[in-house]
VOLUMVEX-517473 format. One record per residue: residue in one letter; x, y, z of N, C-alpha, C in turn. Coordinates in steps of 0.1 Angstrom, whole numbers. Each point is the difference from the previous one (the first is absolute). Last residue first. Example, Ala and Ser with C-alpha at 12.3 -4.5 7.8 and 13.67 -1.06 7.14 Angstrom:
- S/128/-22/71/9/11/0/-8/11/8
- A/3/-57/-1/-9/12/0/9/12/0
END
This chain:
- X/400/-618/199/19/5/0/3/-15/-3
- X/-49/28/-3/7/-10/2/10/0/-1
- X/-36/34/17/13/0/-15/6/-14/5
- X/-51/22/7/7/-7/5/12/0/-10
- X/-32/38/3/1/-8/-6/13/-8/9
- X/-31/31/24/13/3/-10/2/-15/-4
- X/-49/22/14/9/-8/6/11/0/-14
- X/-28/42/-3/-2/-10/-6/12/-10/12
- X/-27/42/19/14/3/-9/-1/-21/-4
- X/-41/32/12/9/-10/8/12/-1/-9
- X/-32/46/7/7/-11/-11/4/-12/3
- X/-29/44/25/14/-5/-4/-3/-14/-8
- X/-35/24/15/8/13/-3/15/-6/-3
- X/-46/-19/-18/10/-1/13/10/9/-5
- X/-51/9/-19/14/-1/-5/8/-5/14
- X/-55/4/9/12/10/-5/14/-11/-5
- X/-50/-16/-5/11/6/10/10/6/-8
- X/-49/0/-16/11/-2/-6/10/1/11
- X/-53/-13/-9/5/0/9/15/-1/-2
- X/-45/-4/-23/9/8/-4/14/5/10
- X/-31/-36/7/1/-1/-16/11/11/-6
- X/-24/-2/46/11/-4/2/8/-5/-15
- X/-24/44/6/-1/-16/4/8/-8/1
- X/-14/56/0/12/-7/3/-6/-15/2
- X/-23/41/-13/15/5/-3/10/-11/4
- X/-53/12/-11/8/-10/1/12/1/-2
- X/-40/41/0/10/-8/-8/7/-13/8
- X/-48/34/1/14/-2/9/8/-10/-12
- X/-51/32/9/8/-4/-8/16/0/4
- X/-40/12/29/-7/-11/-11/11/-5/-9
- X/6/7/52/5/4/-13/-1/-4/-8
- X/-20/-11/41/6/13/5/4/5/-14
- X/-13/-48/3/-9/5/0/4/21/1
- X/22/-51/-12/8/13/9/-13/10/-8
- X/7/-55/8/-1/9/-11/0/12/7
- X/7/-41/23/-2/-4/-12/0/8/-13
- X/3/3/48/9/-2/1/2/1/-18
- X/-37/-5/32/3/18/-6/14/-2/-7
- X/-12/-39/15/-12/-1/-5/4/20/-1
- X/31/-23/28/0/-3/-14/-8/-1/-10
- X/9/38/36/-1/-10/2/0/-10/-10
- X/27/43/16/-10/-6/-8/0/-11/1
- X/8/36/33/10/-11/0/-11/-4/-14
- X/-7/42/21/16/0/7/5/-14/-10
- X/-43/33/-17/2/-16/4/17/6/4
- X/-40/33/-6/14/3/-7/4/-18/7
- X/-36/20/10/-3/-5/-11/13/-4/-6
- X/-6/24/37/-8/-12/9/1/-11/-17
- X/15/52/1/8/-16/5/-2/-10/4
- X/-8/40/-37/-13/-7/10/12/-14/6
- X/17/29/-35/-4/7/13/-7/-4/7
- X/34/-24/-31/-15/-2/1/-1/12/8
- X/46/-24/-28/-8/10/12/-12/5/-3
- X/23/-26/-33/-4/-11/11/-5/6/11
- X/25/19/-38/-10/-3/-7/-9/-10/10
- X/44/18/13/-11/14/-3/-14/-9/-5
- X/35/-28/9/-8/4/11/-7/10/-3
- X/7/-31/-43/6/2/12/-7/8/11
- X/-4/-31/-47/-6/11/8/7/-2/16
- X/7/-28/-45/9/17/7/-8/8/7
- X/7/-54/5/-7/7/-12/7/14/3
- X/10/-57/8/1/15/4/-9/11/-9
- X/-8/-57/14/4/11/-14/7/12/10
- X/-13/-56/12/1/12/-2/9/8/-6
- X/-9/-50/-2/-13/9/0/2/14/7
- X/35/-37/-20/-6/13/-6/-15/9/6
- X/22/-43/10/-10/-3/-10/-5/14/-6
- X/35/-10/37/6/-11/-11/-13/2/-12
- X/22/43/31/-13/-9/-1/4/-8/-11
- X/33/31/13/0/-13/3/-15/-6/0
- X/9/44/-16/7/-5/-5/-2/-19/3
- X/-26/38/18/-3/-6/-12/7/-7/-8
- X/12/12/44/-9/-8/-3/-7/-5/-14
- X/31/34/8/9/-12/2/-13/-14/2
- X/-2/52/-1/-2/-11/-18/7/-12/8
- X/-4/42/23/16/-2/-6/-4/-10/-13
- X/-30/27/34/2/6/-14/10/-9/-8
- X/-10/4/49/12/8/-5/-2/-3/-18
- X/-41/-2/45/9/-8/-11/11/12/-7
- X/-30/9/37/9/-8/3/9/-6/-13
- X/-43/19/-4/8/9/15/17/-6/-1
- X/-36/-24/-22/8/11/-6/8/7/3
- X/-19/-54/11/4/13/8/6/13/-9
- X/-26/-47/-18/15/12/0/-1/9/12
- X/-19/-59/-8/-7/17/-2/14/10/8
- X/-8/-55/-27/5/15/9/-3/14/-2
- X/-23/-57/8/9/7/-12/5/13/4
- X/-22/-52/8/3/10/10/8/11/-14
- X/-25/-45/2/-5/9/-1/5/14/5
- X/12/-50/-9/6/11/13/-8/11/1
- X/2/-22/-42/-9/-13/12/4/8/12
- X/-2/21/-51/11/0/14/-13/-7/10
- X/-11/-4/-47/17/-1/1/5/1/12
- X/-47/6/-10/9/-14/-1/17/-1/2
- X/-41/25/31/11/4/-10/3/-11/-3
- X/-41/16/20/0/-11/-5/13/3/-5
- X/-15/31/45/-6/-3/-13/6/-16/-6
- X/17/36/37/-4/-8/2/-11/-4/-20
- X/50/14/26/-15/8/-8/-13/-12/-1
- X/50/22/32/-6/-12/-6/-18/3/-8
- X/58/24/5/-17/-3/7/-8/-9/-9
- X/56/22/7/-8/-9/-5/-13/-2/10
- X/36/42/-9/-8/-10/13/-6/-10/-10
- X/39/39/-11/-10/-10/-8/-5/-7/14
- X/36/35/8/-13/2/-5/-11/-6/-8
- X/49/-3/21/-7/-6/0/-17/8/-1
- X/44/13/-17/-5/4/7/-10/-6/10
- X/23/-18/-34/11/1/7/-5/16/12
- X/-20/-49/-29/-2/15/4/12/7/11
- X/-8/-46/-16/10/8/-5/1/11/3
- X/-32/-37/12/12/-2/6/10/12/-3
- X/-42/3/-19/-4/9/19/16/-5/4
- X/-9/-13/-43/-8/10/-3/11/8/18
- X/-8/-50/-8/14/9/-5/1/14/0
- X/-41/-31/7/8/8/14/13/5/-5
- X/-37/-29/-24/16/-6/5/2/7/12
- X/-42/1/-29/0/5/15/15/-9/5
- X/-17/7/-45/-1/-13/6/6/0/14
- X/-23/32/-44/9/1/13/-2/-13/10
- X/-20/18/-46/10/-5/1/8/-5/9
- X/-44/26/0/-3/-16/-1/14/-7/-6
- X/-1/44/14/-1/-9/12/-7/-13/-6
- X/32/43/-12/-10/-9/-15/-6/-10/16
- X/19/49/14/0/-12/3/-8/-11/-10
- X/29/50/10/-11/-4/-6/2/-18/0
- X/23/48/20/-2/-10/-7/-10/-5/-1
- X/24/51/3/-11/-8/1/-3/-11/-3
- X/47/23/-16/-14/2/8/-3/-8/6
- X/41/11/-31/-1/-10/7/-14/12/11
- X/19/14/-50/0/1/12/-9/-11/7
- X/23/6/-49/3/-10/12/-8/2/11
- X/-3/31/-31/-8/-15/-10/5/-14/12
- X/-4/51/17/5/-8/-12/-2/-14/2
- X/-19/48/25/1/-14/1/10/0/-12
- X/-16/42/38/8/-7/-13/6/-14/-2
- X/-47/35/18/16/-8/7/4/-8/-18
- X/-28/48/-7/-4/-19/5/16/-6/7
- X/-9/56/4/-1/-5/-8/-3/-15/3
- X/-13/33/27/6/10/-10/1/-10/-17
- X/-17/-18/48/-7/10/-2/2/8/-16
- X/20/-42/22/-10/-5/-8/-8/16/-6
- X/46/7/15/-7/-18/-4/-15/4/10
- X/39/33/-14/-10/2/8/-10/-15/-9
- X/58/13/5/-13/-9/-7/-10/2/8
- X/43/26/11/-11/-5/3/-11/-6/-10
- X/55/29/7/-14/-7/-7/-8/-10/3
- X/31/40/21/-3/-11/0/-9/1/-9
- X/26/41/1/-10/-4/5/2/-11/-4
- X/46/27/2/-13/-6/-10/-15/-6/10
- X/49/10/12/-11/18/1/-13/-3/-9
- X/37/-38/1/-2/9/15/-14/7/0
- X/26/-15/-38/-17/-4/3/-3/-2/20
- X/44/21/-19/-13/-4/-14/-13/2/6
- X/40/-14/27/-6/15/2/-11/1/-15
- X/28/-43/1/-15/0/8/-4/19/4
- X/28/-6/-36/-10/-6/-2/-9/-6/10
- X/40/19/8/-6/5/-9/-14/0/-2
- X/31/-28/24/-6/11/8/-10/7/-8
- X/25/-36/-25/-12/-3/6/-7/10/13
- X/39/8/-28/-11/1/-7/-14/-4/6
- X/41/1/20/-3/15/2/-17/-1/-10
- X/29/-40/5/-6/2/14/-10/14/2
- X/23/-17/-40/-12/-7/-2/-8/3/17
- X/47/21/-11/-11/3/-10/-17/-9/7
- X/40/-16/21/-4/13/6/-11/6/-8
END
């Protein structure tokens, strides 16, 4: 009953309170840490156009396109371009590329809105893909080198020793 009255309490508190509002990008900068998952980034002379990239996406926002030039490594010539709009940020690509050719960085949407929309790209392609022209100075927040999954939330409990009789 206490912990029911304390939580009335405390929602009349901030009842009569004004909302807080982060005025992003106007007042103060969006707020990154040393993890924040962005804007990727493509090594494209690493990339051997497997497609693992586009199989994992659980938004499907990787397209594979074809480039035309001399690649040695990728005989497919085909490599992937992001849909932003679309992408959930989760790293699961960076995780499963076998040769590491993409990165995350921290520039995110505030640092990626353009007022000129004709400039503003819906989908990068893998030649814009390569370096991130919008923000002269960005950080590498996720390869696949530093790539730490999370802990299993459970344990397998050890098979029980056999007891001979």
């Amino acid at each position: 009953m206490a912990s029911a009255l304390r939580s009335v309490f405390i929602g009349f508190k901030y009842l009569f309170r004004r909302p807080y509002t982060r005025q992003v990008p106007d007042k103060e900068p969006p707020f990154k840490t040393e993890r924040t998952r962005g804007r990727h980034i493509l090594y494209i002379e690493k990339c051997v156009g497997c497609s693992m990239c586009q199989i994992v996406c659980p938004a499907d926002a990787i397209d594979m396109v074809k480039l035309e030039g001399e690649w040695k490594q990728n005989r497919k010539k085909i490599f992937p371009a992001i849909d932003i709009h679309r992408c959930t940020f989760c790293g699961l690509c960076v995780e499963i590329c076998p040769t590491g050719a993409l990165a995350m960085t921290d520039v995110t949407g505030g640092d990626l809105v353009t007022l000129d929309k004709d400039a503003d790209p819906r989908t990068y392609d893998p030649y814009s893909f390569r370096e991130i022209k919008e923000v002269p100075k960005y950080r590498i927040t996720l390869t696949k080198e530093i790539w730490t999954p999370r802990p299993p939330m459970w344990k397998p409990h050890p098979h029980p020793k056999e007891v001979s009789a």
